[in-house]
C-alpha positions as CSV (number, residue, x, y, z in Angstrom):
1,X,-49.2,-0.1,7.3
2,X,-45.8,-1.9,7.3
3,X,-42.5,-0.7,8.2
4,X,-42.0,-1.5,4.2
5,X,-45.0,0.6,3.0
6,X,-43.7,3.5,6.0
7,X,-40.4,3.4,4.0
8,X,-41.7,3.8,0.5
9,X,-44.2,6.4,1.9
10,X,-40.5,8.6,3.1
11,X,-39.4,7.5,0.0
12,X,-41.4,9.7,-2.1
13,X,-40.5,12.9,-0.7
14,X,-37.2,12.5,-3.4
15,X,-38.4,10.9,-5.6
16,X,-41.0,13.7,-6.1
17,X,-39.1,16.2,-5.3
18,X,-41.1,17.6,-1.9
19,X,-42.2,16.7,1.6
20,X,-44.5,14.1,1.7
21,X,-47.1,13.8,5.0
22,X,-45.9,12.6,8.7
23,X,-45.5,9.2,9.6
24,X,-47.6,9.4,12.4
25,X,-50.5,10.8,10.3
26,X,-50.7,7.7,8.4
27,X,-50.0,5.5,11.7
28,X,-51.1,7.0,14.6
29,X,-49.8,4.5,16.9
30,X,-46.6,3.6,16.0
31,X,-44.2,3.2,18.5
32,X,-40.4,4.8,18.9
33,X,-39.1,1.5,18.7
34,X,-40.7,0.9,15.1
35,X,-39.7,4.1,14.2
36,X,-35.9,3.0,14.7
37,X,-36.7,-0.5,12.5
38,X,-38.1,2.2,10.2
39,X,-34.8,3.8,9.8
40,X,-33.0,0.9,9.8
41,X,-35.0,-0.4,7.1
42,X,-34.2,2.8,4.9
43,X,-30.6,2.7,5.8
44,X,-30.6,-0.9,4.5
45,X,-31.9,0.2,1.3
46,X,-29.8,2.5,0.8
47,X,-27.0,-0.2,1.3
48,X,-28.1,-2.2,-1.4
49,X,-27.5,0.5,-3.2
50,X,-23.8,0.4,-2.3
51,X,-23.7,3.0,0.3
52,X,-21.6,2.0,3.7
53,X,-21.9,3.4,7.1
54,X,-19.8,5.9,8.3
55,X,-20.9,6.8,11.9
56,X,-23.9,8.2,13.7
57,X,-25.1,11.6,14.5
58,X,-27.0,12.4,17.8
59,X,-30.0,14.6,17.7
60,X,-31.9,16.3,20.0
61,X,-29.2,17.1,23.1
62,X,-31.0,20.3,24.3
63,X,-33.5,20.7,26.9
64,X,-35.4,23.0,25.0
65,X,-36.0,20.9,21.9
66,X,-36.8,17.7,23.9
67,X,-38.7,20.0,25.3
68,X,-40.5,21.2,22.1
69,X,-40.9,17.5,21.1
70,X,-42.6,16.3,24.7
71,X,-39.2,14.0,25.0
72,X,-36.7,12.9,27.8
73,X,-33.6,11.9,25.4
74,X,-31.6,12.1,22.1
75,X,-32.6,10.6,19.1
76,X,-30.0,9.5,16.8
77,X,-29.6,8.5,12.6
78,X,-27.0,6.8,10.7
79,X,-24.3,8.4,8.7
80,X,-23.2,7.2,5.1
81,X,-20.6,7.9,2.6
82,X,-22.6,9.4,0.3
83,X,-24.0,12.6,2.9
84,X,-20.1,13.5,2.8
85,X,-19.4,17.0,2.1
86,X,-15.2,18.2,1.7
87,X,-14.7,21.4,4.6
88,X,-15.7,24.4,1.8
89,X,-17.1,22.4,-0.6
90,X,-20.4,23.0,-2.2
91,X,-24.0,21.3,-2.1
92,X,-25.5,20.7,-5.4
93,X,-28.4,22.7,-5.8
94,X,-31.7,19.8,-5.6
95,X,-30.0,17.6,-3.2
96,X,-31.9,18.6,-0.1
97,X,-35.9,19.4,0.4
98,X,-35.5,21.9,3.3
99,X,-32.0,22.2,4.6
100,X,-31.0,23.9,7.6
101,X,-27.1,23.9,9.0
102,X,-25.7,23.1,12.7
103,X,-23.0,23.3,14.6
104,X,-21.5,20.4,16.0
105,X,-18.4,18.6,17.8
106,X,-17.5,15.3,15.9
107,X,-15.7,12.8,17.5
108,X,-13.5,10.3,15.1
109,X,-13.2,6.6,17.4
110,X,-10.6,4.6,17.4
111,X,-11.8,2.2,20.0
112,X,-15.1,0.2,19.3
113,X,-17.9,0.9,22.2
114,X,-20.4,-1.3,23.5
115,X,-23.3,-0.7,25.4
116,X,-25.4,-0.7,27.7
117,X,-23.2,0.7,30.0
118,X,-20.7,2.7,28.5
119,X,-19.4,5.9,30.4
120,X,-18.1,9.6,29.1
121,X,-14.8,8.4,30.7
122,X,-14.5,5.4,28.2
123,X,-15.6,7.2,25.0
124,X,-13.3,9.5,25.6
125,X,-10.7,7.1,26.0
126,X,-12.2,5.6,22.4
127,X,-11.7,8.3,20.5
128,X,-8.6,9.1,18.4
129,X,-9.9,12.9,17.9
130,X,-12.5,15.3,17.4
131,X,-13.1,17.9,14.9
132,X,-15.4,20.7,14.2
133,X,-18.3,19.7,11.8
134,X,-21.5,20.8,10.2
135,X,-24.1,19.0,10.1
136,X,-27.0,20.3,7.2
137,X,-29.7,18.2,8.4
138,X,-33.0,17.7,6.1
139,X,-36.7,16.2,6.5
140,X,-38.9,14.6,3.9
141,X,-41.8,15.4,6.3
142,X,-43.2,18.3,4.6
143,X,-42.6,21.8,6.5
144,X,-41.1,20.1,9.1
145,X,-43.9,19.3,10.8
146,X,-42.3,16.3,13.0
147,X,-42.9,14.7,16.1
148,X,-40.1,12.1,17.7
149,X,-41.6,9.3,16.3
150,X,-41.0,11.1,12.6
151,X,-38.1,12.3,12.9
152,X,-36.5,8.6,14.3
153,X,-38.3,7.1,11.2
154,X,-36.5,10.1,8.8
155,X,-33.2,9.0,10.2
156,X,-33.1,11.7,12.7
157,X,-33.6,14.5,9.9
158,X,-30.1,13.3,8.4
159,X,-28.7,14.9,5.6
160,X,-25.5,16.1,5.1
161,X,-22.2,16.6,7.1
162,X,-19.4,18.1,6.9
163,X,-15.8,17.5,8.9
164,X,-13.3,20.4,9.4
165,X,-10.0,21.5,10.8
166,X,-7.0,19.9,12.2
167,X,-7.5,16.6,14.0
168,X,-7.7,17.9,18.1
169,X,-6.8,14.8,20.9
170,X,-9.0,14.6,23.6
171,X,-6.2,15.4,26.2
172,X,-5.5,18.5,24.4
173,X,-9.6,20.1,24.5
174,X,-11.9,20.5,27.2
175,X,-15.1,20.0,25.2
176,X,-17.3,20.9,27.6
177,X,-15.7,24.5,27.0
178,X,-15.6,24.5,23.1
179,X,-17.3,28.1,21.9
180,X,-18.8,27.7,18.6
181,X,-19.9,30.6,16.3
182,X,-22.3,30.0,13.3
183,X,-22.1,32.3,10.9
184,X,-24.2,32.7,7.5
185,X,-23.2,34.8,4.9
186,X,-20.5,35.9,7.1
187,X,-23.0,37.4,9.5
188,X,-23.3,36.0,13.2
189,X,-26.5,33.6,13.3
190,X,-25.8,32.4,16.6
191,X,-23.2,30.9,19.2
192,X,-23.3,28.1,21.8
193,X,-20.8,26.0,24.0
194,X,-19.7,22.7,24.5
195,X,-22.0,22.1,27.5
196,X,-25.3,22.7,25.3
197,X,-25.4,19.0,24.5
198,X,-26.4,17.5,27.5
199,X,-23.6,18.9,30.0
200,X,-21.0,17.1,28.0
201,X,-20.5,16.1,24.3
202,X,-19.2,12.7,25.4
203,X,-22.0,11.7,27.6
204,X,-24.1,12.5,24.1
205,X,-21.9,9.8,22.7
206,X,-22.2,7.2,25.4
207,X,-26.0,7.5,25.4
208,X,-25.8,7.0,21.8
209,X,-23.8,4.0,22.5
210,X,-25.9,2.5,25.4
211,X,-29.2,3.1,23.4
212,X,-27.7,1.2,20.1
213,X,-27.5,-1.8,22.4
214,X,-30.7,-2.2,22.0
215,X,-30.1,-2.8,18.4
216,X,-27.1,-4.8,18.8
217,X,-25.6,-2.0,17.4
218,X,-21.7,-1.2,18.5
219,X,-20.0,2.0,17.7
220,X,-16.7,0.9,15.3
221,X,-13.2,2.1,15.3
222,X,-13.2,4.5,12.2
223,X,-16.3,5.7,12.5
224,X,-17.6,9.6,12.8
225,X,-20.2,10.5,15.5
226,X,-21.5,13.9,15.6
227,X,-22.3,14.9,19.2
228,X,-24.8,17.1,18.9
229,X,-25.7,21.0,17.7
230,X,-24.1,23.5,20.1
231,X,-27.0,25.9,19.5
232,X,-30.2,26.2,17.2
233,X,-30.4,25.3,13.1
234,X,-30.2,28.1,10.7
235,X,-32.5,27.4,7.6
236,X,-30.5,27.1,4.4
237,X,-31.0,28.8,1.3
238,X,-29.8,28.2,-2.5
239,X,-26.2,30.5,-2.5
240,X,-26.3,30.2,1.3
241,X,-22.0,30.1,2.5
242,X,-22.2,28.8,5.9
243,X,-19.0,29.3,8.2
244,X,-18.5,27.6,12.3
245,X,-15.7,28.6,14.1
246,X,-15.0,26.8,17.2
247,X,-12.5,27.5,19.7
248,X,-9.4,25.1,19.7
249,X,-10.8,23.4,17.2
250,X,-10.7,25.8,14.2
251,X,-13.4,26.2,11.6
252,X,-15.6,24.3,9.1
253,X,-17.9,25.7,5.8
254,X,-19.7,25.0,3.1
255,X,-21.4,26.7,0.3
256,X,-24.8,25.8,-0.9
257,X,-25.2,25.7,-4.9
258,X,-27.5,28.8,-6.7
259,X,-30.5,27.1,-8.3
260,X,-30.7,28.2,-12.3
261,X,-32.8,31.1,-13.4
262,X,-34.6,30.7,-16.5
């Protein structure tokens, strides 16, 4: 199998409407590093369709889910202009297979970063602010049956984001002490911290940066990263409102769309 037939294979899942089978069941052997030209080949597609990039999120920041997935590090996916959703804004009922909602810190650049060796020090000295987001992330692997390998090729589960609040400077946070509250229905799903994603939010982002070196990837003034959930996914269902609140950073929501009854 090609990375071209691996990409039409993920391509199915919307076209049809449901999951489709893992990558690695239909090639056993590939490697993380052809996962990553997998995604980049689906995010190239979805270029030619006249999408653009808008940043990167970073999955995969907690010990527990590396952990899950037998893994040492982050994964990461690309972001595009057309997984933008406005702070309280609704999701269209049929736009996601299996949605579940995060919590995350984004961080808006306004510096580009270069790896392979940048430091937490200079990313935060990129970035013009940070915000609180939700991230609704998705898989077109059926019941989310994913190993690292599938969810690299899926983007890194990408699906939809969402940016909040008043933009925060750097001087004015310490992020390693945001509290985050996820809430759903306006009843508390769970909470975490700024240190859940690997001690630090920022050293999330200059892994991400080092890593996409290898890519000759550079992270661009402009663009949105999203750090990394602060504590564990909530599944999403159709009439779902989802709420964050995050200390000195203020809040972010979104509403997901009732499917039609007959």
């Amino acid at each position: 199998m090609t990375i071209k037939d691996l990409a039409d294979h993920l391509a199915q899942a919307h076209e049809k409407g449901e999951g489709v089978q893992p990558v690695i069941s239909i090639k056993p052997d590939i490697t993380i590093d052809e996962a990553y030209h997998l995604q980049l080949e689906t995010i190239e597609r979805e270029l030619k369709k006249g999408a653009h990039i808008t940043g990167k999120k970073i999955g995969l920041t907690s010990e527990a889910v590396q952990k899950a997935l037998g893994v040492d590090e982050p994964d990461y996916g690309h972001l595009l202009n057309t997984m933008v959703i406005g702070n309280g804004e609704t999701v269209p009922a049929g736009t996601l297979l299996q949605a579940k909602v995060e919590g995350e810190i984004a961080f808006i650049l306004k510096d580009e970063l270069k790896g392979p060796n940048v430091t937490p020090e200079e990313v935060l000295a990129a970035t013009d602010y940070v915000l609180p987001a939700l991230e609704i992330v998705d898989s077109r692997v059926k019941d989310w049956k994913i190993t690292l390998a599938d969810t690299v090729a899926d983007n890194a589960s990408s699906g939809l984001y969402v940016l909040g609040g008043t933009p925060v400077k750097i001087a004015d946070v310490d992020l390693k002490k945001v509290e985050m509250s996820l809430y759903k229905n306006e009843e508390l799903e769970n909470t975490g911290v700024g240190t859940a994603t690997l001690g630090d939010p920022a050293i999330c982002v200059a892994w991400l940066a080092n890593k996409l070196s290898q890519y000759d990837i550079t992270l661009k003034p402009g663009e949105v990263i999203l750090s990394g959930a602060l504590s564990a996914m909530v599944v999403a269902e159709p009439g779902d409102y989802f709420k964050a609140t995050f200390s000195e950073l203020g809040e972010v929501s979104v509403q997901f769309e009732k499917e039609d009854t007959p």
